[in-house]
N, C-alpha and C positions, 0 to 999 in steps of 0.2 A: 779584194776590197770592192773592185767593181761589182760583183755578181750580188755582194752583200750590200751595197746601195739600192743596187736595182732589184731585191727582192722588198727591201724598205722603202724604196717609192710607189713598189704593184703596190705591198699592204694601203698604203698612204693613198692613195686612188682609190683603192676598194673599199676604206672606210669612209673616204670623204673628206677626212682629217686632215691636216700637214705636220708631219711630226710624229702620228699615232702609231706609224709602225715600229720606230727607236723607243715612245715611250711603251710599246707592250713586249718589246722584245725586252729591254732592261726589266722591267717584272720579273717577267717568266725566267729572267737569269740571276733574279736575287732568289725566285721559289728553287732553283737548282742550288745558290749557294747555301740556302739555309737547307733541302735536305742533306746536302754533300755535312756540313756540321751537324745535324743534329744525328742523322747515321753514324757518325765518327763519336757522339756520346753515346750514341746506342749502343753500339759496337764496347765500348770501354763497359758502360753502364750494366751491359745485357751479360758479359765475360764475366767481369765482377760478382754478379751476384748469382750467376750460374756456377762460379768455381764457390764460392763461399755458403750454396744451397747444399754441396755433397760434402762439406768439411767435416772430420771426424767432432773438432768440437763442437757441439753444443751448443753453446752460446753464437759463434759465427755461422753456423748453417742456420737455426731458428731467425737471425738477426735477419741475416740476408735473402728467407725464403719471407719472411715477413715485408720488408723492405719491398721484394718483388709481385708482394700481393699486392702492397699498399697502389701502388705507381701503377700497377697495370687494371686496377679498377676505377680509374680517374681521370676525366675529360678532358683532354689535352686544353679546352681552350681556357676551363675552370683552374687548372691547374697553373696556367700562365696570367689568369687573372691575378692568382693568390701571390704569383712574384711578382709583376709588374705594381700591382698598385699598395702592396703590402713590404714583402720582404725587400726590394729597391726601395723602400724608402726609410729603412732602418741599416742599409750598409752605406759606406761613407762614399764609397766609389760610386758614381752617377752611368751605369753601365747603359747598354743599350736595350731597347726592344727588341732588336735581331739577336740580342744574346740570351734574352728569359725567353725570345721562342724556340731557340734552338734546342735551350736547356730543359724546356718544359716538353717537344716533342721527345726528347734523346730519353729522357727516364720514363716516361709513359711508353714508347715501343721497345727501349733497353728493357723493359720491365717486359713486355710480353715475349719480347726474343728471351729471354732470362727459362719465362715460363714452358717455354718450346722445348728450350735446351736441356731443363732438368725432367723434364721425358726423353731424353735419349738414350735413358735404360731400359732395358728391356726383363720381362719375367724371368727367371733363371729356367733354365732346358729349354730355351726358346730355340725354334732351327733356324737354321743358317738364311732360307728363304725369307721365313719372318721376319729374320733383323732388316734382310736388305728389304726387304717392302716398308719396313718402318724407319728406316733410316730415309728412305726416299721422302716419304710424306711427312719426316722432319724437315728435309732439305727445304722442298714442296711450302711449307711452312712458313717456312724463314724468308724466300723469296718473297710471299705474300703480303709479310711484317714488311720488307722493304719498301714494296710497293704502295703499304698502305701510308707511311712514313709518307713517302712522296705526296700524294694524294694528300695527306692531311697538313701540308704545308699554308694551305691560302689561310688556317686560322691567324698567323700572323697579320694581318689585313685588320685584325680587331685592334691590335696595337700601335697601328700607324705603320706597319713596317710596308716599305714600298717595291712587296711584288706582286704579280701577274693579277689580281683581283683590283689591290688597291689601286694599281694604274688603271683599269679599264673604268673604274666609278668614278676617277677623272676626267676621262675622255666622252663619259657616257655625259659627266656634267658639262663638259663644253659642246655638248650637242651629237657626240654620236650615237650611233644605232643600238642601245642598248640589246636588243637578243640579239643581232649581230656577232658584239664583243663579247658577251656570253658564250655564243657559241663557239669561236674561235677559242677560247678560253679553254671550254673546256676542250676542245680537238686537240690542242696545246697538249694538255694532259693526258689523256689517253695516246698519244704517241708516245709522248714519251715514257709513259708507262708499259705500254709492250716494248718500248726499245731496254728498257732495266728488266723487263722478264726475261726478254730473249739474253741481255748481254749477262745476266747473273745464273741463267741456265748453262751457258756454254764457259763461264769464267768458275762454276762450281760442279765438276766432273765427278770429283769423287768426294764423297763426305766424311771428315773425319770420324775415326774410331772413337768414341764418345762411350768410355764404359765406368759410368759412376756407380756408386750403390744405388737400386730400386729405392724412389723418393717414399718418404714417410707418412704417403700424404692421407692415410686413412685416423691418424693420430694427432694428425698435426693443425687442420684448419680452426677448431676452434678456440685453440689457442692463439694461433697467428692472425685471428679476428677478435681477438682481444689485445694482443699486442699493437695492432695497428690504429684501435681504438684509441688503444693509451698513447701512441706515436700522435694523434692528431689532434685530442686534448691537452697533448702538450706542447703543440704547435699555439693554439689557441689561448693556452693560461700564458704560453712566452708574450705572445701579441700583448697580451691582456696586460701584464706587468709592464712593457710598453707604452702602451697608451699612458699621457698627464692627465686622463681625470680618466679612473678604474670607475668609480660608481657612474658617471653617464654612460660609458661604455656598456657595462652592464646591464645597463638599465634601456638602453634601446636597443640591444641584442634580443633581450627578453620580450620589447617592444614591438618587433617588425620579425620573428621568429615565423607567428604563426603565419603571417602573410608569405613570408619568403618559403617556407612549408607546402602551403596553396599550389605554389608556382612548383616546387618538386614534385608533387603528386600530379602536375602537369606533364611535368617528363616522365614518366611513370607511364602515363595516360597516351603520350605519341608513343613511346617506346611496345607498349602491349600494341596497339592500334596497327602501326606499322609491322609486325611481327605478325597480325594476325593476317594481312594483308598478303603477306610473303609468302606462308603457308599456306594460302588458299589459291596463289597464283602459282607458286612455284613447280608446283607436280605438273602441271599444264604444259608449261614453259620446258619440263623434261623430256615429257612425250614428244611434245612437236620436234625437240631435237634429235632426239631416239628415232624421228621415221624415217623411214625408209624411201618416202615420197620426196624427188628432186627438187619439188616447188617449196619442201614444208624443213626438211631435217638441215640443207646445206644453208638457206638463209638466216635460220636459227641461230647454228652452232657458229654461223660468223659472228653474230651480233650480240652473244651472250659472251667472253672477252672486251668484246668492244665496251657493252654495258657494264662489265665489274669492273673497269678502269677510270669509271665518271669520278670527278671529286667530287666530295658529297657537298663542300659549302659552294661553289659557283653553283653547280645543284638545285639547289636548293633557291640561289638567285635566279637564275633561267626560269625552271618551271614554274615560284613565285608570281614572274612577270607574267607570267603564259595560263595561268589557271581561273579559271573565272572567279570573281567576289561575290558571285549569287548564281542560284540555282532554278531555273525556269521549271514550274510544275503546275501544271492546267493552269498556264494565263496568268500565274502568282510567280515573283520574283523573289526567291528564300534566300536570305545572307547566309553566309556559312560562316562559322568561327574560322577565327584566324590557323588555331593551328591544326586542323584538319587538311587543308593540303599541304601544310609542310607533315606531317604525316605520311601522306599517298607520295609525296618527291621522296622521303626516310627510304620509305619502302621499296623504293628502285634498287638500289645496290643490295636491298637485305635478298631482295628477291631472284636477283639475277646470281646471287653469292652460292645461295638455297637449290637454285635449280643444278649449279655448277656441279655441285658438291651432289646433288642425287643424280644426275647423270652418272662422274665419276665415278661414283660406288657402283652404280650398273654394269660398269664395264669392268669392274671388278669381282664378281659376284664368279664362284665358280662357274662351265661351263655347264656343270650336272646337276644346276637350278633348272637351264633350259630344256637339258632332257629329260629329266623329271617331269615337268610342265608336258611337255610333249606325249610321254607314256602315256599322261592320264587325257588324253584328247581334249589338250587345249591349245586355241590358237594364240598368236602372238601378243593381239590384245589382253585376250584372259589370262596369257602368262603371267603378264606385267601385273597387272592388276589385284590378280591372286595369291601369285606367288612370289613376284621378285619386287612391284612396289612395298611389301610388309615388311619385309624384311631388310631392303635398304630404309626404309625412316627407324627402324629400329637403331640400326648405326648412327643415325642421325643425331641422336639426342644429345650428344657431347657438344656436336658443333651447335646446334639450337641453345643449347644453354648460354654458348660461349656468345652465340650472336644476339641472344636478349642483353648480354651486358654490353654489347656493344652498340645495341642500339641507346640502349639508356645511355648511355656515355653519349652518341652521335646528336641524342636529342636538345643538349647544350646548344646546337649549332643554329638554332632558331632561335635563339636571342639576339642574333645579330640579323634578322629581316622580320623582327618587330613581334614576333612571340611573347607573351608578358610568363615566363617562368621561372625556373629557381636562378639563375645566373645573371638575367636581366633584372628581376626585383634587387637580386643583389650588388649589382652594378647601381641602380639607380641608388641604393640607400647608402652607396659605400660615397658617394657623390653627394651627397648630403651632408655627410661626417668623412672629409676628405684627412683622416688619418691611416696610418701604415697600421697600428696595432688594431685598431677597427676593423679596418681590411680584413688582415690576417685572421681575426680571431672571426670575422661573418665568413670567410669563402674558408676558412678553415673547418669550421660547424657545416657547411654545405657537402664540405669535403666528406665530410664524418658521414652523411646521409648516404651519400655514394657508394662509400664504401661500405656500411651496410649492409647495401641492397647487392650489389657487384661481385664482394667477395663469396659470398654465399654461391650464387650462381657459378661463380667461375672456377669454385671450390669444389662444387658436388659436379661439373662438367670432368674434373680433372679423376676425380675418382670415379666416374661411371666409364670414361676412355680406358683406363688403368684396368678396369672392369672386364672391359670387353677387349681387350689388347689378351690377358692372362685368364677368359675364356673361350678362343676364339681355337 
């Protein structure tokens, strides 16, 4: 207890504050109790609809492979808007904010652990090697989803729930150091995000034997994007018979559509932006890790870890504060739109994710890439470049796909540091007509765009892997 005071009075000194180390510790222990819940719906959520994706019937595998398309193309904070201000206000229990975010992160990464897990089929005649490399890059996988669980806890912060962010925009408004507490924030986080890599690498040794039938998914997406369509129309027509006046409803849904529209074709607009951004630094970002130079490849490969463990919304608060509002060129002071550096902040994690992933594939790549390369006299640079850069981005494209839906999902997160796009217009108009079936049936129809755009992506990512897994 002692040693625990006295690490809460250095804090409390070092921020200036009296009090600020208890209030930032209690945060960061509610972001641990809501990932500790929301994993535990993961975990139920992700089981669920991974046993009920390989079921011989029919009806419950379609249900449950649809069910985990829907949830795993849907912005965790969008999708806690649509409980909080919608489906809470038509059940009779007045439950909490910590329970719709826990609930809304648990089916969004239950949905992508789901999506992992019904790949842990393999081709038939597949060798023994094979499986265990692919069973690993499952494991590999899953770890990831956890981590990213973790990390995307601070969205709770939108609904008043009181951790690690929301206490620091308290502390920042009685006067402290705003990048300061940022910073710490995020330091916060990234430990504790390599302390669950390392503890769930060493607590998952062996990975179960996981042999369902080969998923159907060459047959099956455009059905299960239509079923999901009809799953959120009829979210939307429930609201809708809800709502006591159906024609107003109607009628300013039709109203504020195309504006709220505007604002998605903004997310759209960071999400390309930031991907383009990714790709154009990532190879970079490879190389320098790949040298061989003590100055260039060890400071790298520290720091790229370090960089895939940022959370993206304190993120996004940090660099925010830190980024210029205008741009000096010959003597002239240029504004920049707002959401171009929450773009260039997007782009940190897609980039450092991108570099990660073509590294690994490099040191995956047979050895008689590099002897090849060598026959034909080239050196180590023109190796990379000629022969072994083409053919790892080829690999690439499953995880590219998967990461453009995930930016477009991440791009929700700039509504909460004043981005005017589809989730903040829709926040603001759902604030105007402070109804549940309003709610529901606007951040339902928002919902419907998403998935859209997401399942496609995340559909033809899962058949190009499946692809190259069965001709590799």
């Amino acid at each position: 207890m002692e040693a625990h005071a006295g690490v809460l009075a250095a804090v409390d000194a070092f921020l200036g504050l009296p009090g600020a180390g208890g209030v930032l510790l209690g945060g960061l222990l509610t972001n641990v109790e809501l990932w500790g819940t929301s994993l535990a719906v993961a975990v139920v959520v992700g089981g669920a609809l991974a046993v009920g994706g390989v079921s011989r019937v029919p009806v419950v595998s379609r249900g449950s492979r649809a069910l985990a398309y829907l949830f795993r193309t849907q912005p965790p904070l969008l999708l806690l808007y649509f409980f909080v201000y919608g489906l809470r206000g038509l059940l009779a229990g007045d439950l909490s904010p910590f329970f719709w975010a826990a609930l809304a992160l648990g089916l969004v990464y239950g949905a992508l652990a789901a999506g992992i897990l019904l790949r842990a089929a393999g081709p038939s005649g597949e060798t023994p090697t094979r499986r265990l490399v692919r069973r690993a890059s499952l494991l590999l996988d899953l770890r990831e989803t956890a981590v990213a669980l973790l990390l995307a806890t601070p969205i709770a912060y939108a609904v008043a729930v009181p951790e690690g962010l929301y206490a620091i925009a308290h502390l920042w408004g009685d006067g402290g150091n705003r990048p300061l507490l940022l910073f710490l924030l995020l330091f916060a986080f990234v430990l504790a995000a390599q302390v669950t890599l390392v503890g769930l690498q060493r607590g998952a040794r062996i990975l179960p034997s996981l042999r369902p039938p080969a998923p159907r998914a060459a047959s099956q997406p455009l059905r299960n994007g239509l079923l999901l369509a009809l799953v959120v129309l009829l979210w939307a027509t429930d609201a809708h018979a809800q709502s006591r006046d159906g024609s107003d409803l109607l009628g300013s849904l039709l109203r504020w559509m195309p504006v709220v529209f505007e604002g998605f074709l903004l997310n759209v607009l960071l999400a390309v932006v930031a991907l383009a951004i990714a790709m154009a630094s990532a190879p970079g970002l490879c190389l320098l890790a790949l040298s061989p130079k003590p100055l260039l490849g060890p400071p790298v490969r520290l720091l790229l870890p370090i960089a895939r463990c940022l959370a993206p919304l304190p993120l996004l608060f940090f660099g925010l504060f830190l980024f210029p509002q205008t741009l000096n060129l010959v003597g002239r002071a240029l504004p920049l739109p707002d959401w171009l550096p929450a773009a260039i902040i997007l782009a940190i994690p897609a980039t450092t994710a991108l570099a990660h992933r073509l590294r690994t594939t490099v040191h995956q790549l047979p050895p008689e890439q590099w002897y090849a390369a060598g026959a034909l006299g080239l050196d180590r640079r023109q190796s990379l470049r000629l022969v072994v850069m083409p053919q790892v981005w080829r690999r690439q494209v499953p995880f590219i796909l998967d990461l453009t839906a995930t930016l477009v999902a991440a791009s929700t997160l700039t509504s909460l540091v004043g981005v005017e796009e589809a989730v903040s217009l829709s926040l603001r108009i759902q604030g105007d007509v402070p109804q549940p079936g309003h709610a529901m049936s606007l951040f339902g129809t928002v919902m419907l765009w998403f998935l859209l755009l997401c399942h496609p992506l995340r559909a033809l990512a899962d058949r190009v892997s499946a692809a190259q897994s069965s001709g590799v």
